[in-house]
C-alpha positions in Angstrom: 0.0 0.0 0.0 1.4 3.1 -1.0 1.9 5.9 2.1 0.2 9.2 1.1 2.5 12.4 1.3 2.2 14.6 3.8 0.9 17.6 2.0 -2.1 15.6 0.9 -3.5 16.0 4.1 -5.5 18.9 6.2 -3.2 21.6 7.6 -4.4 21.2 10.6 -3.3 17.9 10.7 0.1 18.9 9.4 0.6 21.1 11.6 -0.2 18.9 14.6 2.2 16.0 12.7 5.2 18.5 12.7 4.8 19.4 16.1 4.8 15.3 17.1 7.3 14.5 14.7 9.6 17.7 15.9 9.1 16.7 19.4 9.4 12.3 19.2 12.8 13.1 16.7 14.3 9.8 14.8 15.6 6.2 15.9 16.2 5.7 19.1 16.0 2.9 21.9 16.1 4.0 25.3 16.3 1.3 28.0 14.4 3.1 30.1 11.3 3.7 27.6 8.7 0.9 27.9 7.6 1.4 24.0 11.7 -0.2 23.6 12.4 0.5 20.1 10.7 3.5 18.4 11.1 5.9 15.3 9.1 9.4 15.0 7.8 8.0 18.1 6.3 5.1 16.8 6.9 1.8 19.1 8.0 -1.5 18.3 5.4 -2.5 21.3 2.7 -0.1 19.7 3.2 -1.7 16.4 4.9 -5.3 16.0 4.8 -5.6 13.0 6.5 -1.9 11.7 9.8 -2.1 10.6 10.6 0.4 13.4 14.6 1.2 11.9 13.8 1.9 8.5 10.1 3.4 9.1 9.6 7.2 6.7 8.6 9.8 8.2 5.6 9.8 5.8 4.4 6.0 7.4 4.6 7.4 10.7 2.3 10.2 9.7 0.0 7.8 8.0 0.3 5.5 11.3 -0.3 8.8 13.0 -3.5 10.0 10.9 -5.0 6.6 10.6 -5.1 5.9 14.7 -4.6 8.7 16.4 -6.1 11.9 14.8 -8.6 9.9 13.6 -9.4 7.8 16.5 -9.2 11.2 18.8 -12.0 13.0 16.1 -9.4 15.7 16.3 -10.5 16.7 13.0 -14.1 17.4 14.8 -12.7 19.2 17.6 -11.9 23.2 18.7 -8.9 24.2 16.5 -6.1 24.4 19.4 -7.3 21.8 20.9 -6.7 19.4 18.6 -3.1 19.4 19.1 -3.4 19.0 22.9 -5.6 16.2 22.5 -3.5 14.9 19.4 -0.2 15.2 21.2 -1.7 13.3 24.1 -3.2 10.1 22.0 0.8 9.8 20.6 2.6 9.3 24.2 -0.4 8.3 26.5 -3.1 6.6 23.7 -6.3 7.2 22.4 -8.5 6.1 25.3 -6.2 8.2 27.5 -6.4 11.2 25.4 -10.1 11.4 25.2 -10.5 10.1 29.5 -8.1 13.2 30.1 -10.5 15.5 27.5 -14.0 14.3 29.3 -12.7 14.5 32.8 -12.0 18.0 32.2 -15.0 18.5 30.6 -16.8 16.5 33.5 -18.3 14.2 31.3 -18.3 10.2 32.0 -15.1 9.1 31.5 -15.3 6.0 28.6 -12.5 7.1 26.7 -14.3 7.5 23.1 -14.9 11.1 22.0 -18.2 10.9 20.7 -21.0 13.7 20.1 -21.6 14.9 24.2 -17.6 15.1 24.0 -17.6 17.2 21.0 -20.2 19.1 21.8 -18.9 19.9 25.1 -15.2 20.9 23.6 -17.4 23.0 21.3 -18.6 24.7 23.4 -16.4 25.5 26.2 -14.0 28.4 26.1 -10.7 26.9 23.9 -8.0 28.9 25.8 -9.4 27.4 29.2 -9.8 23.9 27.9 -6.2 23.9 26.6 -4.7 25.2 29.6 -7.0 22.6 31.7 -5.7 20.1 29.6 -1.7 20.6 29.8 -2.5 21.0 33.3 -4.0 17.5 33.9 -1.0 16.2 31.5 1.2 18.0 34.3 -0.2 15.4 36.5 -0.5 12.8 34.7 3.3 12.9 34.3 3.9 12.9 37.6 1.6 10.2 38.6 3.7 8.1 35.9 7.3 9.4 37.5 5.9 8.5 40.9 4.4 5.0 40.3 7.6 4.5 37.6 10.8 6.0 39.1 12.9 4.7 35.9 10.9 7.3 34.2 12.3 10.6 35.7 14.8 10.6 33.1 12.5 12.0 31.2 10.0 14.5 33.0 12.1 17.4 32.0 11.6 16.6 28.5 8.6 15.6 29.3 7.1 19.5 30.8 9.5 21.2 28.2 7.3 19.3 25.2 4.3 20.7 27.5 5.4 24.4 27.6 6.1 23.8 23.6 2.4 22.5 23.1 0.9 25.2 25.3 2.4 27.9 23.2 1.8 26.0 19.7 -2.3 25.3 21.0 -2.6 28.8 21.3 -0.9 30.0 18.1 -2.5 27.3 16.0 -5.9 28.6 17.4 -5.4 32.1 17.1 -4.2 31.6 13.8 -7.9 30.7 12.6 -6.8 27.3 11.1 -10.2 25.6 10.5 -10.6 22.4 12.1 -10.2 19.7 9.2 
């Protein structure tokens, strides 16, 4: 099957995939990472059968598209938002991404966006829900480094790559990219 370019998708979404990729950076495998092997951040663990060393940059955005954005209905959601919840379905998952979005939003926490979720995100004030949402990725960090001490290696990456996505939420939605 042949990996669309990246440019054949909605801006939005290339926006949101150049932040990730930015931010997730090429080959690596950290002992201390739990995903083991990854690329563009994609994870031997997440997917078994990727050739994780000599995955494109374009297959990781397809990978990316097909079961994150997708899966997350960023494309339904507040522009600005859709990178914080984007962002968040790459290093915590789907389910996690949308548990953290409707516990915000105080909504029941089943970790599908569907319609109450959207309209909710809809209609609450964007610059609030993004900052409500870093916030509870602030934690969410730390509950990890706490329950996980291996993991403190990487909480100062780990708020830096927060600050980044606060400031990139807020651009992207003051921008007046259309959600897409």
């Amino acid at each position: 099957m042949q990996t669309p370019a990246l440019n054949t998708y909605t801006i939005d979404f290339q926006h949101a995939v150049a932040f990730v990729l930015a931010k997730e950076g090429g080959y690596v495998c950290h002992v201390d990472d739990p995903g083991g092997e990854t690329n563009f951040g994609i994870s031997k663990r997440a997917y078994p059968r990727e050739d994780i060393l000599n995955l494109t940059e374009q297959r990781a955005a397809f990978l990316y598209h097909r079961d994150y954005w997708r899966t997350t209905r960023c494309h339904e959601l507040p522009t600005g938002v859709t990178l914080a919840v984007f962002d968040a379905a790459v290093q915590h998952g789907p389910a996690t991404a949308a548990k953290l979005l409707q516990e915000i939003l105080s909504l029941t926490t089943d970790g599908v966006i569907g319609p109450k979720t959207l309209i909710a995100a809809r209609q609450a004030d964007t610059e609030w829900l993004i900052a409500r949402y870093v916030l509870r990725r602030a934690r969410l960090y730390a509950r990890i480094q706490a329950k996980h001490p291996g993991q403190a290696v990487f909480i100062e990456g780990w708020f830096n790559r927060l600050r980044d996505l606060t400031n990139a939420c807020w651009q992207i939605g003051y921008a007046g990219a259309g959600a897409s």
